[in-house]
N, C-alpha and C positions, 0 to 999 in steps of 0.2 A: 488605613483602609481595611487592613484585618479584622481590627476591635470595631469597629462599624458594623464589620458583614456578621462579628460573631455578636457582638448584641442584638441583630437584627433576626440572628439564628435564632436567639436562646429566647424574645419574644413570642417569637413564632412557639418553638416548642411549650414553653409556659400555657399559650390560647390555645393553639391547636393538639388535640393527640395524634403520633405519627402511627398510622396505621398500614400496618403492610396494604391493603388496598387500597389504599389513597391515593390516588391522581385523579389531574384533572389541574386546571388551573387557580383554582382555592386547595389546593393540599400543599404539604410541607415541602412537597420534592419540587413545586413549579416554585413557589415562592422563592424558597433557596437558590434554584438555578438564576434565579430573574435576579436575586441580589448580587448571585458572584460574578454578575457578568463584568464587569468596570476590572476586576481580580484575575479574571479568566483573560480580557484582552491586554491587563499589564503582562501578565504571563508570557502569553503568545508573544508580545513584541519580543522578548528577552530573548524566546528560540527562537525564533525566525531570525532575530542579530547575529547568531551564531552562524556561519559559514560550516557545510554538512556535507559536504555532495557526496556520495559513492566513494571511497577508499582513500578520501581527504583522512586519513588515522588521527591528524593532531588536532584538527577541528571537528571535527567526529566523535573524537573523545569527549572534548569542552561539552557537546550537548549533552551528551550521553550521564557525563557527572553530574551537570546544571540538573537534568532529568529526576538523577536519584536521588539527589539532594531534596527535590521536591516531594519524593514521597517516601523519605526516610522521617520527613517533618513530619508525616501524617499517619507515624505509626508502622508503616509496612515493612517487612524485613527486607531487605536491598540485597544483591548481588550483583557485582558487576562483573560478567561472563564474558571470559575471552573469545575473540571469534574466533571461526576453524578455520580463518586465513588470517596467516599473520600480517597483511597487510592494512584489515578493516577494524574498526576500533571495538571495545566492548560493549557488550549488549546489556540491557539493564531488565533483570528478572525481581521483581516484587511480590510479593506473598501477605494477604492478611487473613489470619485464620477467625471463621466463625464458629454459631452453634448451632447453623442450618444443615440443609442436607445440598445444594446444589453445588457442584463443582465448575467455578467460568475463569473462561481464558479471555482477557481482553490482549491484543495485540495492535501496534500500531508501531512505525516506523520515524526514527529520526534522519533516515539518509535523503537528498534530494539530487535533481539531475546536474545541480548545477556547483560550477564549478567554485574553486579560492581566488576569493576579494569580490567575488557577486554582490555579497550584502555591503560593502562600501558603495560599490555606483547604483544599488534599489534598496535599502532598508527597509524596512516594514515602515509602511504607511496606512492612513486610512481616509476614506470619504464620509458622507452622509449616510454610504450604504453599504461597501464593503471593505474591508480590508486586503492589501497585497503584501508581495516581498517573497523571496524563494520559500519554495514551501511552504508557504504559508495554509495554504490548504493539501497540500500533496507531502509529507501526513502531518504537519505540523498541528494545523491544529483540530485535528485527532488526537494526539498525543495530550495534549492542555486539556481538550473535553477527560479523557481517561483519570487524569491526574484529580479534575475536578469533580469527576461521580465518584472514585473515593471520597475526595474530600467531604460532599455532601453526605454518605453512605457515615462517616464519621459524627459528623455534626448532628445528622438528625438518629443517632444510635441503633442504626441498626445494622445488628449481624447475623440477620434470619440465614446463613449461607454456611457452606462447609467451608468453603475457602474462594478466595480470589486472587488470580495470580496475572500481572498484568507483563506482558513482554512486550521490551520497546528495542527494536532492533536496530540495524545498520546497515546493512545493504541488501535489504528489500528490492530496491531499483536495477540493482542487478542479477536479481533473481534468488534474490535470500543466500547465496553462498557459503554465508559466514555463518550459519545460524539453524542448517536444516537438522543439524543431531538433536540443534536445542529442541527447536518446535517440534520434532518426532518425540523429547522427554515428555514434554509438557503435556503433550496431548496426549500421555497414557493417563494423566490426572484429572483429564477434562471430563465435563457433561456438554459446555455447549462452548463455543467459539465466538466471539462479538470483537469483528473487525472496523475498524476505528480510521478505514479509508475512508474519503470523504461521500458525502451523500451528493448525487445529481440535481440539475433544477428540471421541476423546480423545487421538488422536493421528493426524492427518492432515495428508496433501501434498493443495494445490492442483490438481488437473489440468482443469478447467475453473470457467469465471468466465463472469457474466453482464456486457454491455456496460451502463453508464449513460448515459441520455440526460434532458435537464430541458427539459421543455415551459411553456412559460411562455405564461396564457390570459389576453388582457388585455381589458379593456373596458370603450366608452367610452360614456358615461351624459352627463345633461347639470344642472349644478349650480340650484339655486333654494333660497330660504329656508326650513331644515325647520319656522317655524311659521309665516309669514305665508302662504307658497306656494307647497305642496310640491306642489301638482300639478302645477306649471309643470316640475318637474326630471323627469329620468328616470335612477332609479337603479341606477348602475352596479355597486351590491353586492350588491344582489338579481338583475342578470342575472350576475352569479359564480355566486352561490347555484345558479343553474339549472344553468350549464355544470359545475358540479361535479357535481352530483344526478346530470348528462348520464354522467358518466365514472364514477358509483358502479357500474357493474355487470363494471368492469375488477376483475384480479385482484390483493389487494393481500400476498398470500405465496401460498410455495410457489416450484419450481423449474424454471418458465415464464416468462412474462411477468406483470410485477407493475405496478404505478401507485399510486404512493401521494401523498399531495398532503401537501406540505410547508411552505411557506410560500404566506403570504395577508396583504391589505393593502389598504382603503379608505378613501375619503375625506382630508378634509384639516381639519375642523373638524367638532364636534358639532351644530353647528346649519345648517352646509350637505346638501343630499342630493348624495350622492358622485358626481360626475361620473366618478372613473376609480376604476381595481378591478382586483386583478390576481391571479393565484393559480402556483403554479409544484408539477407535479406530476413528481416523480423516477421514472422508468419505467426498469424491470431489462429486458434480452431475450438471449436466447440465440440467435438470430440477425439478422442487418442488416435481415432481410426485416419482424422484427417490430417492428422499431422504425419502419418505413414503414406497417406496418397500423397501428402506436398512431396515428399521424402522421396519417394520412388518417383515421381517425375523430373525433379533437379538432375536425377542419376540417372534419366532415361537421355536429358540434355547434354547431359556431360559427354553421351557416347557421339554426339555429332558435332563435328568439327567444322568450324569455318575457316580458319590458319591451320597449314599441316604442318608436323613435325610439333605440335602443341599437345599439352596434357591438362588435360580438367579434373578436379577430384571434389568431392562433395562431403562437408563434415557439419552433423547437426548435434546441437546441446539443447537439453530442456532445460527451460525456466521454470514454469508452474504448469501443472497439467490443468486441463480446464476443469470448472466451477459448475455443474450439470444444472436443470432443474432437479429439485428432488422435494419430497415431499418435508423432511427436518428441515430447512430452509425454508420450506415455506410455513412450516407450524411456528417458528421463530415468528415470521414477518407476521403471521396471524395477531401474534401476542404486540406487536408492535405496533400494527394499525389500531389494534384495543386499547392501547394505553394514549395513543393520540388523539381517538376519537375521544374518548373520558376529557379530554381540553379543550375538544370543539374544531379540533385539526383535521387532516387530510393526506396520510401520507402515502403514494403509489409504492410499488413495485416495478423492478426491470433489471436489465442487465448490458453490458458492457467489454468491452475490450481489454478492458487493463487489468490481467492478472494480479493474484495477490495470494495469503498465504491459506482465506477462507479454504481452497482448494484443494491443502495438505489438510487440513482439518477434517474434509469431507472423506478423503478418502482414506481418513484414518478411523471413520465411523463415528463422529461426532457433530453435529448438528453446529451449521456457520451461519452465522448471517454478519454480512457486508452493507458495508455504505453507512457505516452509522456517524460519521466522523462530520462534520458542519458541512453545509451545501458549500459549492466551490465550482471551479470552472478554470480554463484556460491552462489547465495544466500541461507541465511542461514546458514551457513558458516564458517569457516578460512579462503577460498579460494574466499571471495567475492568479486569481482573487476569490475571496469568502466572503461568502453573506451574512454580513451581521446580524440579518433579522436569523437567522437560524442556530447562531447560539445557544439561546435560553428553551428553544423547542428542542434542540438535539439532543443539551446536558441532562432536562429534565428526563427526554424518552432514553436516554441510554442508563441513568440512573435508577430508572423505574423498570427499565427492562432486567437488570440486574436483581432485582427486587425479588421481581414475578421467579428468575430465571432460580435463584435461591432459594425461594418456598418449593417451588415448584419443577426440578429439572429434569429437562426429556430421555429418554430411558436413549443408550448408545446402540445405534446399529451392529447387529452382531455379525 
C-alpha cells in the first residue's frame, strides 16, 4: 500500500510543481490527501484497537508508543514526556525543523472516555459512510489526520516553516492534568495553535468553546442504625436531594451556561443512614465571570438546610477556561474557508461545549483554531462515528492550512 501511495506521490510531483499556493482540488496537497486515504483508514483502525481511556497507564502507553513510532518513521524528532501525574501515560512531543518562518503547534489527544476491554465488545468498524469504535472520532482520528499532513508535508517537500511540533497527549478528557506545564512550554515556541478536535456536521471549524469547571457538593449527615434508630442519624442523602432540587433551576443546554449533575454517591451500607453524600455537577460557561456566579450560588445553597444538624460544603476545580470569540481565531478560520473555497467547498464556522486545550493557547496569546480534526458525532458514546466523506477534505485543509500558516504566521498577541 505504501509503494503504491508513494509512486503515486512521486508522479504527481514529476507533472505537477508543488507550489506554496496551490490548492484546490487539481494541486498536489488534494491529490495526496485523496490517495492516502485507504493508509489513513488502515491507520486509524490500528488506534482506535488500542484500549485508551483516561488513566488506563498500560494501555495508554501502547497508543502513545504505536503514535511515535509513526512519526519517528517520517522523520520527526520524538519524545516521549512523562506526564505530571504518575498515574497517566506519556505524552508524545514531535518536532520537525524547517527553513520558513512560521512556528505551529498541532495538538490532539490519544485519551478517550471509555473504559479497558471496550474495544473487544465495539472494535472499529465501518459502513458505506462512516466509521465507529471508541474514539474513533473523539480525538482518534485527529491524531491520524495530524500524523498524515506531516506525512504529506514530507512527500510533497515542503519546509517553507520554522518548525512544527505536533503534541499528542493523554488526558485531555480529564482536563489535561498530566500535561498543563507541557502545553504552557510549547506555547512559548508557538505563532499559531491547530487543534485536531474533531470538526462538527456538517461541516464545521471550532472558533469558540465553552470553559469546564466541576463543582463537587458534599455533605456531612451523621450515621445511626436504619432499623433500630434512624432517628438518631441525619441523613446526608436527603440533604443532596435538597442541594440538588437547590440547583434544578440552572440551565442544563443551550449555548450559555449549562450545569448538569453527573455523578452521585451515598452512604456506605444499606442498613446504616448515610452520614456522607456527595454529588459533582459539570458546569459549561462562556465566560470566567460565569463560572464565579455558578460558584457563589452553590455556596449561597449550601447555607440552607433541609435535614438539621447536616453540613454542606462546596469545592470547584477548573478544567479549561473558555475559548472567547476573538478576532486570531477568526483570521485563522478566514484562511480556512480560503483554502476550501480554492476546491469548490463550503466550510462554516461555530462553536461548542466541549472544552479543549485551543483555550490555554488563546490565553497564552497565540492564535487557536479548533475543530480541524474529521467530522464526527455522537461522542462520548456507543454511537460515536466519523464521516468518511471528510477525510480527504480535512487532510487536504489542515495540510494547506499549515502551509499558508508557515509562509505566513500571525504576529502573537502581546
Amino acid at each position: 500500500m505504501r509503494l503504491r501511495h508513494a509512486a503515486l506521490i512521486a508522479s504527481l510531483l514529476a507533472s505537477t510543481p508543488v507550489l506554496a499556493a496551490s490548492t484546490g482540488k487539481n494541486s498536489p496537497v488534494w491529490k495526496a490527501a485523496a490517495a492516502a486515504r485507504a493508509d489513513q483508514l488502515a491507520m486509524l483502525e490500528k488506534l482506535v484497537n488500542i484500549d485508551s481511556g483516561t488513566g488506563d497507564k498500560v494501555s495508554g502507553q501502547k497508543a502513545s508508543e504505536f503514535v511515535a513510532d509513526q512519526l519517528r518513521a517520517l522523520g520527526m524528532t520524538v519524545e516521549l514526556v512523562p506526564a505530571e501525574l504518575p498515574t497517566l501515560p506519556d505524552n508524545v512531543v514531535a518536532t520537525l525543523k524547517g527553513t520558513g518562518k512560521g512556528r505551529i503547534l498541532m495538538i490532539a489527544h490519544t485519551d478517550t472516555v471509555f473504559g479497558p476491554g471496550t474495544v473487544a465488545t465495539r472494535p472499529f468498524r465501518t459502513d458505506a459512510t462512516r466509521a465507529y469504535g471508541p474514539g474513533v472520532s473523539d480525538e482518534k482520528g485527529g491524531v491520524i489526520e495530524g500524523i498524515f499532513a506531516i506525512r504529506l508535508l514530507r512527500e510533497l517537500k515542503f519546509s517553507d516553516f520554522a518548525q512544527i511540533t505536533f503534541l499528542i497527549e493523554t488526558s485531555e478528557e480529564g482536563g489535561s492534568q498530566g500535561t498543563r506545564g507541557l502545553i504552557s512550554r510549547l506555547l512559548i515556541n508557538a505563532d499559531a495553535e491547530l487543534n485536531l478536535e474533531p470538526g462538527d456536521a456538517p461541516d464545521r471549524l471550532t472558533v469558540w468553546r465553552k470553559g469546564s469547571n466541576a463543582f463537587t457538593i458534599s455533605v456531612k449527615g451523621r450515621p445511626a442504625h436504619a432499623g433500630v434508630a434512624p432517628q438518631d442519624g441525619r441523613n446526608a442523602a436527603l440533604e443532596l436531594v435538597h442541594q440538588i432540587q437547590l440547583a434544578d433551576s440552572l440551565p442544563k443546554t443551550g449555548d450559555g451556561v449549562t450545569a448538569n449533575l453527573t455523578l452521585m454517591k451515598a452512604g456506605s451500607r444499606y442498613n446504616i443512614i448515610p452520614e456522607d453524600a456527595e454529588a459533582i455537577f459539570n458546569v459549561r460557561i462562556r465566560t470566567k465571570a460565569q463560572g464565579d456566579e455558578i460558584d457563589a450560588q452553590f455556596r449561597r445553597n449550601a447555607q440552607t438546610i433541609a435535614v438539621p444538624d447536616t453540613a454542606v460544603s462546596v469545592s470547584r476545580r477548573v478544567s479549561f477556561p473558555p475559548l472567547p470569540d476573538n478576532s486570531a481565531t477568526d483570521d485563522l478560520a478566514d484562511r480556512a474557508e480560503r483554502i476550501y473555497a480554492a476546491a469548490g467547498l463550503k466550510i462554516t464556522r461555530g462553536g461548542n461545549g466541549g472544552a479543549s486545550e485551543s483555550a490555554l493557547a488563546h490565553e497564552a496569546g497565540v492564535a487557536a483554531l479548533d475543530g480541524l480534526g474529521p467530522v464526527g458525532g455522537g461522542f462520548h458514546s456507543e454511537l460515536e462515528f466519523l464521516e468518511l466523506s471528510s477525510l480527504t477534505p480535512r487532510l487536504y485543509l489542515l495540510t494547506s492550512l499549515i502551509m499558508d500558516l508557515g509562509r505566513n504566521p500571525p504576529a502573537r498577541a502581546q
